[in-house]
N, CA and C of each residue as an Amber inpcrd file, in Angstrom:
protein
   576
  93.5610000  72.7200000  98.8790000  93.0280000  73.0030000  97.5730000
  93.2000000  71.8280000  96.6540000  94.1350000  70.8410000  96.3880000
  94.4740000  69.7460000  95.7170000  95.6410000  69.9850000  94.8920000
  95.4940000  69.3460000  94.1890000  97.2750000  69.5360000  93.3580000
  96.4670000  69.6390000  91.7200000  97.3490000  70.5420000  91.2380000
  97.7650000  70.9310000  90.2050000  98.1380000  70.6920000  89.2840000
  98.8460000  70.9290000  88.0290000  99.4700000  70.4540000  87.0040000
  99.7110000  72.3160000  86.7840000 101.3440000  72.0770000  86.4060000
 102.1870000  73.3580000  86.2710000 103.0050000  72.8160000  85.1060000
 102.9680000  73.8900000  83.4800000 103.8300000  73.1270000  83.0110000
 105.4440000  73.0520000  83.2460000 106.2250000  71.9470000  82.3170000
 107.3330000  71.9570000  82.7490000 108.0300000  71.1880000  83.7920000
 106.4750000  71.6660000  85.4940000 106.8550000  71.0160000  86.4700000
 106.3710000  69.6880000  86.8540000 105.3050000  69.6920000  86.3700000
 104.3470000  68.6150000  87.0700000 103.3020000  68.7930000  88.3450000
 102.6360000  68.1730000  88.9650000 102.2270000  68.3190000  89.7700000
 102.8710000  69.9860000  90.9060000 101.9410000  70.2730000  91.2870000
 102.4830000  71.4630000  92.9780000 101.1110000  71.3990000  93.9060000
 101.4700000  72.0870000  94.9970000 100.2140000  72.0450000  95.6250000
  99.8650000  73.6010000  95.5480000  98.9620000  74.4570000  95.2980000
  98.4980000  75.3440000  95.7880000  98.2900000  75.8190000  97.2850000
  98.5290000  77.1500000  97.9770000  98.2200000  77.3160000  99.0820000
  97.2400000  77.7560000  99.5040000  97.3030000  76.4630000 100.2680000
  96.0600000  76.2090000 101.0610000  94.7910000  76.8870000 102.4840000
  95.6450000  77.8740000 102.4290000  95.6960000  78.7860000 103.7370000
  95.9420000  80.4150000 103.4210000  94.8400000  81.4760000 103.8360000
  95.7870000  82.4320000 103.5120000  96.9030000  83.4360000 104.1910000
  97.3310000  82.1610000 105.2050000  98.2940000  82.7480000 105.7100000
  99.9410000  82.4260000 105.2310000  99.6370000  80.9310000 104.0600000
 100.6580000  80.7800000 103.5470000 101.3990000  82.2460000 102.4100000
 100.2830000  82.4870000 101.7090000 100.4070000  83.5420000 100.5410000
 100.1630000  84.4510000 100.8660000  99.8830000  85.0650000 102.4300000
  99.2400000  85.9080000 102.3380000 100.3920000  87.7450000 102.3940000
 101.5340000  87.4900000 102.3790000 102.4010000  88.2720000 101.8650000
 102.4800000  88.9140000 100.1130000 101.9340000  88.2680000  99.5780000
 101.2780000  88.2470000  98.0810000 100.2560000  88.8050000  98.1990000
  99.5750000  88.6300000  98.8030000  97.8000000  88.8600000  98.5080000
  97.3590000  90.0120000  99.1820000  97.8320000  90.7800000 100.5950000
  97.6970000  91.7860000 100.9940000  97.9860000  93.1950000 100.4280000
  99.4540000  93.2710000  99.6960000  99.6650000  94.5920000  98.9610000
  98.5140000  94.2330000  98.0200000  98.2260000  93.2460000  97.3140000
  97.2010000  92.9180000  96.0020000  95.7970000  93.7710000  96.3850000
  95.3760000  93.1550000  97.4430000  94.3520000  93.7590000  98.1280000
  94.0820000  95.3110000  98.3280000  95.1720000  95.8050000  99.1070000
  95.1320000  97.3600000  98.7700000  95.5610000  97.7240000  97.3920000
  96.2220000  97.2200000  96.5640000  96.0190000  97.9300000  95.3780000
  94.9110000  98.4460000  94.8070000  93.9450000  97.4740000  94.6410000
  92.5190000  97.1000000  94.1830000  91.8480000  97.4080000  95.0590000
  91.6530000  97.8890000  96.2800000  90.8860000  98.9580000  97.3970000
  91.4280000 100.4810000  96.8410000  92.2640000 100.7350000  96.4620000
  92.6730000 102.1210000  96.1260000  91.7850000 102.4020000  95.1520000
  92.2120000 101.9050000  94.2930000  91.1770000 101.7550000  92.6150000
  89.7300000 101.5650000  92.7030000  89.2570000 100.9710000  93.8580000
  87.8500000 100.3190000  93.7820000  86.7390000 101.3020000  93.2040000
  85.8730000 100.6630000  92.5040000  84.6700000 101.6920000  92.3920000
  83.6060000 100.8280000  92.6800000  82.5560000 101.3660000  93.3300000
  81.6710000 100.9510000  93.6820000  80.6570000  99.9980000  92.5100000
  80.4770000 101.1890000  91.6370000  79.7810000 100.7570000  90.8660000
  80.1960000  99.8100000  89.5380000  80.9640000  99.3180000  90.1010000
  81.6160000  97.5660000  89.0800000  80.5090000  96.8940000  89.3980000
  80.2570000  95.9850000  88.5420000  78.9360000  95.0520000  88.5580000
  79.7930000  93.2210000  88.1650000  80.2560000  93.4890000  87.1360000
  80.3240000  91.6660000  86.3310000  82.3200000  91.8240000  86.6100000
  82.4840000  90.6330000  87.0180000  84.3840000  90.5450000  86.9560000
  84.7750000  88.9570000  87.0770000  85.3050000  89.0290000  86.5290000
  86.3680000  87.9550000  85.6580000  87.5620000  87.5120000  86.2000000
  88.4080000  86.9530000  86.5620000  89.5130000  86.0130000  86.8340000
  90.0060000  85.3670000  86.2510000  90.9640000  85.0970000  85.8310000
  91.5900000  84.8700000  84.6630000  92.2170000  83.1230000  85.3560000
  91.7110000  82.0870000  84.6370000  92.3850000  80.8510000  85.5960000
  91.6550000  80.1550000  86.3680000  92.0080000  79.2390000  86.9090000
  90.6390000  78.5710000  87.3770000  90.5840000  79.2720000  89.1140000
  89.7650000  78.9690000  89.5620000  89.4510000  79.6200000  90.5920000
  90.4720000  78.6180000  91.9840000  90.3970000  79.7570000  92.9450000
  91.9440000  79.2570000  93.3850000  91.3110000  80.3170000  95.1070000
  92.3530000  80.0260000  96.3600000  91.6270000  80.5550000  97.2030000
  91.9850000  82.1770000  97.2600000  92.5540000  82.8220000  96.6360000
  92.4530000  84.2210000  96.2000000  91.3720000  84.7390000  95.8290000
  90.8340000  83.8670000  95.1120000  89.7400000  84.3290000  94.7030000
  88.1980000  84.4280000  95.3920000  88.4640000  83.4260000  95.9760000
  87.1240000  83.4220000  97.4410000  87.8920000  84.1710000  98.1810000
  88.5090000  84.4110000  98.5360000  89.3380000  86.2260000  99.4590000
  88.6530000  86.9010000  98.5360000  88.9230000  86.8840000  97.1150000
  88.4890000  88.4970000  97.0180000  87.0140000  88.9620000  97.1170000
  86.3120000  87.4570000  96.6470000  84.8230000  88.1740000  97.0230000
  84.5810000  88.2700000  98.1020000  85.0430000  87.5980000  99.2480000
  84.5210000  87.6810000 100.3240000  84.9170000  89.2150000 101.0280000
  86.1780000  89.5690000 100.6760000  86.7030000  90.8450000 101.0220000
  86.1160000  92.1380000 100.1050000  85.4580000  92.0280000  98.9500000
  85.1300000  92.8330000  98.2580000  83.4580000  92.8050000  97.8220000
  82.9400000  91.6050000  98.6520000  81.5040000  91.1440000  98.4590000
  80.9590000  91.3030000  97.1040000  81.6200000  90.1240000  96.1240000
  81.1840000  90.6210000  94.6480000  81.3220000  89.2380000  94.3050000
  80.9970000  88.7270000  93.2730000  80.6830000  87.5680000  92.4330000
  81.6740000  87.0600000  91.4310000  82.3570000  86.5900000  91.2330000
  84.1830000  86.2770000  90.3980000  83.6390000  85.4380000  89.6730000
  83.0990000  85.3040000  88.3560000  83.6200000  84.5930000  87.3620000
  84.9140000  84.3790000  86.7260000  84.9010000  82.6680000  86.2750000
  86.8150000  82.2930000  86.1070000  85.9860000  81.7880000  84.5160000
  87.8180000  81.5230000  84.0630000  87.8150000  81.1750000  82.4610000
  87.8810000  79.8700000  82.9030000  88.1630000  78.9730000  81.6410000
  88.5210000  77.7210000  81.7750000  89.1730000  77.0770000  80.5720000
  90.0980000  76.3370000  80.4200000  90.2490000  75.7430000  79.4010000
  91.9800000  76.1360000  79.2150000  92.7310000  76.1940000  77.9970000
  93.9950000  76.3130000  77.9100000  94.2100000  78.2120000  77.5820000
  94.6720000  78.4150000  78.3070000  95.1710000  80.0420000  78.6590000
  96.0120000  79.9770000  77.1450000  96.4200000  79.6040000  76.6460000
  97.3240000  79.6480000  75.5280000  96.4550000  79.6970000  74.2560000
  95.5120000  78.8960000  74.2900000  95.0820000  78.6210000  72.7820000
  93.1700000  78.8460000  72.6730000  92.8130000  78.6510000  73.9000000
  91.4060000  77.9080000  73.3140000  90.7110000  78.5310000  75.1580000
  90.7840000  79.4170000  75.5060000  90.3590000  79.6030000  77.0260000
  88.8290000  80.0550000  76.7610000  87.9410000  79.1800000  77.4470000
  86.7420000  79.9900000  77.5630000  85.9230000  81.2980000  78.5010000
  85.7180000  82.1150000  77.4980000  85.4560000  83.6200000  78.3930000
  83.8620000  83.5410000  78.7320000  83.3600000  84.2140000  79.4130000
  81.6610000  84.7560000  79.6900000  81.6830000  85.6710000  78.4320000
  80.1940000  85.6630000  78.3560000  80.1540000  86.5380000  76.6230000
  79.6560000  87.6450000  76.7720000  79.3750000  88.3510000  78.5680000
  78.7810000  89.4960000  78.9210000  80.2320000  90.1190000  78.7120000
  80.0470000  91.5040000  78.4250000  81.1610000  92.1640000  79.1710000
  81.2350000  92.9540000  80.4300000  82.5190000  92.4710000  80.8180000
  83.0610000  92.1990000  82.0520000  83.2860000  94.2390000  82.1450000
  83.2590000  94.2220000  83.5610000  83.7820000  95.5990000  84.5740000
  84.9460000  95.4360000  84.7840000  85.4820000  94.2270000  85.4490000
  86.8850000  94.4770000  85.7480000  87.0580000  92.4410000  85.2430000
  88.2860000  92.3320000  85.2320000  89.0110000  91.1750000  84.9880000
  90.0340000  91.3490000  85.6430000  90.8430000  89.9980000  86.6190000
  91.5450000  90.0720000  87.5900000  92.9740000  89.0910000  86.6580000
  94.2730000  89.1410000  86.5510000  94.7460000  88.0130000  86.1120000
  95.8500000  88.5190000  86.7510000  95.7380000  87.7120000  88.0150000
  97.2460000  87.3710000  88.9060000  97.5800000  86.2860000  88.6050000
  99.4060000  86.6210000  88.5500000 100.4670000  85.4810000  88.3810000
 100.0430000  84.5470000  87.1890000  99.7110000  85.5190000  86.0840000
  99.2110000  84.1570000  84.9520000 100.3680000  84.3200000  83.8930000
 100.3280000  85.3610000  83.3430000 101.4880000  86.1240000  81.6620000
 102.5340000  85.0840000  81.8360000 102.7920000  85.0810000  83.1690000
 104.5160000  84.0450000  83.1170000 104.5500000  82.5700000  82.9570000
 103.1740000  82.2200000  82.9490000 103.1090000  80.6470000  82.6180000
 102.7290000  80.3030000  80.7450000 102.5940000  81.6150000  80.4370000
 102.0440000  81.1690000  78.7390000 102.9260000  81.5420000  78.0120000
 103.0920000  80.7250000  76.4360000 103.4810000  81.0880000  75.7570000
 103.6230000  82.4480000  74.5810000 102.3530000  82.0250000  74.8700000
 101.8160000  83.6000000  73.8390000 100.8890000  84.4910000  74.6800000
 101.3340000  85.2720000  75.8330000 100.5530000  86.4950000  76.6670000
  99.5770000  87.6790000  75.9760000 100.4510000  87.9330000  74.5740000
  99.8190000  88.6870000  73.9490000  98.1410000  87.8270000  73.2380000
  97.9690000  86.9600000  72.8240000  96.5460000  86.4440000  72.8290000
  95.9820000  86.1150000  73.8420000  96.4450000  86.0560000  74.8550000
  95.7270000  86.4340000  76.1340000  94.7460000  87.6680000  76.5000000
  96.0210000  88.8530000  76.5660000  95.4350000  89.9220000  76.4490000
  94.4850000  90.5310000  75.5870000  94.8290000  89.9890000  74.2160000
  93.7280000  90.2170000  73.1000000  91.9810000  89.8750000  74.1240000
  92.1580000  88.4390000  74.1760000  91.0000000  88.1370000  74.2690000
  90.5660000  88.9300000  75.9040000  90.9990000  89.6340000  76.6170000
  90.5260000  90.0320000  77.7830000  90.4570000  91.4180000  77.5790000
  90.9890000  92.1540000  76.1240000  90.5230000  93.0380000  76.1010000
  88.7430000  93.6980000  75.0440000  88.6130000  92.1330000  74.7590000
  87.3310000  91.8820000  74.0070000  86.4280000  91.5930000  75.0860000
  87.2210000  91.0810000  76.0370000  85.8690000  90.6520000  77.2180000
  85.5660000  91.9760000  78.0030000  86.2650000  92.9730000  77.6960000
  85.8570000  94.3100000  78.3620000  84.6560000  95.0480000  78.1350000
  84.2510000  95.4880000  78.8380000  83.6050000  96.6640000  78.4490000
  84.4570000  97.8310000  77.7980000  83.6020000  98.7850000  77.1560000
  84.6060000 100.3300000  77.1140000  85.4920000 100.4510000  78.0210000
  84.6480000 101.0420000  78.8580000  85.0340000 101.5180000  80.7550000
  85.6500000 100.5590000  81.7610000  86.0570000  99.5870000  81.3120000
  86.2270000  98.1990000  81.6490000  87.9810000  98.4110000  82.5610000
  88.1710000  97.6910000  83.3330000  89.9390000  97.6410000  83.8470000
  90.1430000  96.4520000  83.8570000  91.0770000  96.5750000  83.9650000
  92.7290000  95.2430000  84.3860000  93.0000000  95.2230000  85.2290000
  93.2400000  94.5950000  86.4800000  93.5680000  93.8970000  87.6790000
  95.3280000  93.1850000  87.5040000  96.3580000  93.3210000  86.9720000
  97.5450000  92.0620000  86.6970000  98.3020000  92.1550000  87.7630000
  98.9530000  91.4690000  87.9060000 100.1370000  90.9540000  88.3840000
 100.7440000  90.1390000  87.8490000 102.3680000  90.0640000  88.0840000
 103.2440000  89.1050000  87.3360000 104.4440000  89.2480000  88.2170000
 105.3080000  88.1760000  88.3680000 106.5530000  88.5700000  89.0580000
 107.8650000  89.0330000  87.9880000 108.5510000  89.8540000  89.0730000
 109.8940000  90.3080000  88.2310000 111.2050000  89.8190000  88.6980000
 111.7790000  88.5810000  88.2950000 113.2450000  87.9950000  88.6530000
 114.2200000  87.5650000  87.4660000 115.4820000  87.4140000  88.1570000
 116.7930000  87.3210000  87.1050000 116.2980000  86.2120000  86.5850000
 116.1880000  85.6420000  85.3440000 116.6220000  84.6800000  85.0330000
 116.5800000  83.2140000  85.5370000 117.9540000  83.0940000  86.1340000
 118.2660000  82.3160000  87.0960000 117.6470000  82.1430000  88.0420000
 116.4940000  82.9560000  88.1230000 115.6690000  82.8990000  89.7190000
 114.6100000  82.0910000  89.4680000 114.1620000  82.9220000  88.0960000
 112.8820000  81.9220000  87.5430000 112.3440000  80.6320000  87.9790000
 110.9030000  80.5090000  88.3690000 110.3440000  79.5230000  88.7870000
 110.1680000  78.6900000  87.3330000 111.2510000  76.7630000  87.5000000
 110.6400000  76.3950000  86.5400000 109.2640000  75.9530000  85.5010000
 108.4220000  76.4010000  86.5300000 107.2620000  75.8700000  85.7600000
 106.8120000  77.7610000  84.8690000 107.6740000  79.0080000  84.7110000
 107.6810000  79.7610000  84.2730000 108.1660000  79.6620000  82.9860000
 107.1720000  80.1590000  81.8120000 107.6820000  80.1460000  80.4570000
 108.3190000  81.3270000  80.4930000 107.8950000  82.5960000  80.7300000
 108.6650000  83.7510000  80.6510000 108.3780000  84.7340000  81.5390000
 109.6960000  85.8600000  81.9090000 109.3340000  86.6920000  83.1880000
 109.3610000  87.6850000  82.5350000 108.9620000  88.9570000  82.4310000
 109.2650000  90.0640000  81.8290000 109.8330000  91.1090000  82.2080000
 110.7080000  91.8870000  82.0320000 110.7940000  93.9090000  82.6310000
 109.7530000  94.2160000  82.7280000 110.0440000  95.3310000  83.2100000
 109.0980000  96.4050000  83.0890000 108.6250000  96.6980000  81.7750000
 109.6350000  97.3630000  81.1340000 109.7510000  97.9740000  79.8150000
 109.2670000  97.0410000  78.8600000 109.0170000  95.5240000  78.9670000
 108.9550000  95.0840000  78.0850000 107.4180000  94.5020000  78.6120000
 107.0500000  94.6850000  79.8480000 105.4480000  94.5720000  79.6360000
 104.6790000  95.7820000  79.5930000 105.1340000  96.9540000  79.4870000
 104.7630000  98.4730000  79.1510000 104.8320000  98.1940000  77.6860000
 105.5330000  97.6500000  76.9630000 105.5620000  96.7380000  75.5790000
 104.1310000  96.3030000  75.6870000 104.1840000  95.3480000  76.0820000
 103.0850000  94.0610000  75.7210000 101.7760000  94.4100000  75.9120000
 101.3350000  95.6520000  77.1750000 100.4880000  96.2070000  76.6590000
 100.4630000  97.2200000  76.0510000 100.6010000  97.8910000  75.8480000
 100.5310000  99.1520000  74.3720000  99.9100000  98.1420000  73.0600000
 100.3880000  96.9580000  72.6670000 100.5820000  96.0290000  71.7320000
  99.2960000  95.5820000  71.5770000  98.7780000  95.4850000  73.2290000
  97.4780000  94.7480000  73.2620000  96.7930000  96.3550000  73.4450000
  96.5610000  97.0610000  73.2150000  95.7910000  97.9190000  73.2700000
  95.2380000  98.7590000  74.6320000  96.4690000  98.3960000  75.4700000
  96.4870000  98.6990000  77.0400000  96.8500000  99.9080000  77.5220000
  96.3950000 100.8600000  78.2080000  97.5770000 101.6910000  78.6760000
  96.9260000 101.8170000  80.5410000  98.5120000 101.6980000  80.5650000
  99.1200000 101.3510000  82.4430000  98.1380000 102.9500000  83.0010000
  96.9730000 102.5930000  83.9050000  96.5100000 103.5070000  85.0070000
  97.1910000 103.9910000  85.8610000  97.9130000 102.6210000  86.6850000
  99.1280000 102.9030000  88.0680000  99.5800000 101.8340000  88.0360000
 100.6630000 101.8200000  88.4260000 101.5580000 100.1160000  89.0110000
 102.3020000 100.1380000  90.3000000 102.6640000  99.4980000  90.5840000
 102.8280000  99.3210000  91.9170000 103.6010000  98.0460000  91.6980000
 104.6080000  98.0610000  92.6810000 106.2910000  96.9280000  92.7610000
 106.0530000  96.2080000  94.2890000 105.9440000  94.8600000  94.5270000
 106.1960000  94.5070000  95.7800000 107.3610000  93.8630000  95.9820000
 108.1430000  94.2070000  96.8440000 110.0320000  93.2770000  97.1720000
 109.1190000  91.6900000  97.3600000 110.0290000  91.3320000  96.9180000
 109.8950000  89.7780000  97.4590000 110.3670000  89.6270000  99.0390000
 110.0460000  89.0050000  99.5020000 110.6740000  88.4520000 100.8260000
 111.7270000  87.7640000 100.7540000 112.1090000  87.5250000 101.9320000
 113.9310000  87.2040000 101.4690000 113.5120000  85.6560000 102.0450000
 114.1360000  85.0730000 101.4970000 114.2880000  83.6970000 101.2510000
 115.6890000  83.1570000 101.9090000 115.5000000  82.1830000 103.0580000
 116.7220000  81.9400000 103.3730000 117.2330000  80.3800000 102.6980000
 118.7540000  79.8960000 103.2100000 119.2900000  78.7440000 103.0090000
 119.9140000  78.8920000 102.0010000 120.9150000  77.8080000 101.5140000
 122.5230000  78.4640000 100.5170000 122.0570000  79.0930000  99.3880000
 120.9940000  77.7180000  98.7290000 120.8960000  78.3700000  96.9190000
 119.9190000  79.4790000  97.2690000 119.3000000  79.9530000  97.9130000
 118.7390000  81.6150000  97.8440000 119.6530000  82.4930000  97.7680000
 120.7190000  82.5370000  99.0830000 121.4180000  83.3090000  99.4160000
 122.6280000  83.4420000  97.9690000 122.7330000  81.9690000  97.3400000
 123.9150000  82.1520000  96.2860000 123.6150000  83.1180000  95.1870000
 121.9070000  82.2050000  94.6120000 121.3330000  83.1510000  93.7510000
 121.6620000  84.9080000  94.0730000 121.1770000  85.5290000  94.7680000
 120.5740000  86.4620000  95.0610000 122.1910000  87.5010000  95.2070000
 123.2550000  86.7950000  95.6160000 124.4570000  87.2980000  95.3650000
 124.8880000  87.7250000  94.3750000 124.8320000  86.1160000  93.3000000
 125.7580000  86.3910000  91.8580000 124.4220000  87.7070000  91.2070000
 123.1820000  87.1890000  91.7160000 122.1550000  88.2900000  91.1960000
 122.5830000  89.7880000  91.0730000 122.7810000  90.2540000  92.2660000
 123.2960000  91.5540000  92.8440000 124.6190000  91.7430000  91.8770000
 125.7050000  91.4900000  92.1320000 126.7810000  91.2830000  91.5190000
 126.6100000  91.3470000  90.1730000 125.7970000  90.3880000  89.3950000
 126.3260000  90.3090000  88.0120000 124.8150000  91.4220000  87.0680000
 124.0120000  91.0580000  87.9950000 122.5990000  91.7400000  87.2280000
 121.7680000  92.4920000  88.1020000 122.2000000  93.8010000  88.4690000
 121.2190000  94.4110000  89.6860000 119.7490000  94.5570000  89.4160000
 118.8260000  93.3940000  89.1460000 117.4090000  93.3080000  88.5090000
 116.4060000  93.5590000  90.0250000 115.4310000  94.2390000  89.6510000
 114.3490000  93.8740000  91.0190000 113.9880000  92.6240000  91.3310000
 113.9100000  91.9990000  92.2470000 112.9700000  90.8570000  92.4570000
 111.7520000  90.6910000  93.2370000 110.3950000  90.8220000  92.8490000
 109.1280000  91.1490000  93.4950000 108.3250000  91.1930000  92.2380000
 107.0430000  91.4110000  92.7250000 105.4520000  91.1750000  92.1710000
 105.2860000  92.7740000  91.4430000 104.9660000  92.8270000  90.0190000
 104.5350000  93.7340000  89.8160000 103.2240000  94.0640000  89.5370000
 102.5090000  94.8530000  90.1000000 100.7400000  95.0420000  89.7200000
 100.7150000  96.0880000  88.7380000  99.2900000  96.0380000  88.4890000
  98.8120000  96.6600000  87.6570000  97.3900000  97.0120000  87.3170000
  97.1430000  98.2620000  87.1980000  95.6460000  98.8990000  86.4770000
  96.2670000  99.3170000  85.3950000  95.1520000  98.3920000  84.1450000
  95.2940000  98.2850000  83.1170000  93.7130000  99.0590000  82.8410000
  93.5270000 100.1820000  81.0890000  92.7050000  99.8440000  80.5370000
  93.0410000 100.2550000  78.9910000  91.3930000  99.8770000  78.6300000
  91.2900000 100.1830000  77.4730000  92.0980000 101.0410000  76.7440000
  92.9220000 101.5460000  75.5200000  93.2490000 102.6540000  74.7800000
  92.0620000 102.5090000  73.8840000  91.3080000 103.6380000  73.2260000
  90.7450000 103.0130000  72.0790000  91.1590000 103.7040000  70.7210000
């Protein structure tokens, strides 16, 4: 796929394969097969387009329009409104999530859904190129705020990660902060 720019980190590579991610992308998949409705027409992706996203049309035979531009301040949307909008692994890289959501809940239709994901870890686990990770409770917050209310959610464990600093993390983790660590999804819609 090429390399990136992550803030914080600098450069990463994206995976390239979907057998690298594809522990991520399979529960994702049946989530969004559970939910599916046929009759969705226009959908959105939140981010630039990435190989998830050619999975999903190809697995869902549908057409993915992406935003572009800075997710924080200035992102450009399609001016149709959208059926569904997809935004995996994005909330934890921005500063301000809640104008995010604003603007994706303008790109909706009425009848319109949410597609999210975000991961849930201590702290200390945090990927540095992550501005912020959230609870539960506090993104059951963030949408209400944005005018959201949770359809279904769904928790995936992370996979266990071997070698010392996993194993250290994941100790003092247990021990000092019994937090989940895994992907949380989400069907999001409209309140009006």
């Amino acid at each position: 796929m090429g390399i990136f720019f992550k803030p914080f980190v600098g450069p990463y590579d994206e995976p390239r394969t979907l057998k690298e991610a594809f522990w991520r992308y399979k529960p994702t998949i049946e989530f969004i097969k559970k939910h599916w409705n046929p009759s969705w027409r226009s959908f959105l992706d939140i981010g630039h387009r990435n190989i998830f996203t050619d999975y999903l049309e190809s697995i869902l035979e549908i057409k993915i329009l992406n935003t572009s531009g800075d997710l924080d301040r200035d992102a450009t949307y399609p001016k149709d409104n959208m059926d569904v909008v997809f935004c995996f692994e994005v909330l934890e890289h921005l500063c301000n999530p809640l104008w995010l959501l604003d603007c994706i809940y303008r790109s909706l239709n009425s009848d319109g859904v949410l597609f999210l994901s975000t991961p849930s870890r201590l702290q200390i686990n945090w990927e540095t190129c992550h501005f912020c990770e959230h609870s539960l409770d506090r993104l059951i917050y963030l949408f209400r705020k944005a005018r959201f209310e949770v359809v279904d959610k769904a928790f995936v464990k992370s996979r266990i990660s071997f070698g010392i600093r996993p194993v250290i993390r994941k100790v003092i983790g247990w021990l000092l902060f019994p937090y989940p660590e895994g992907i949380y999804l989400f069907l999001l819609r409209k309140r009006e």
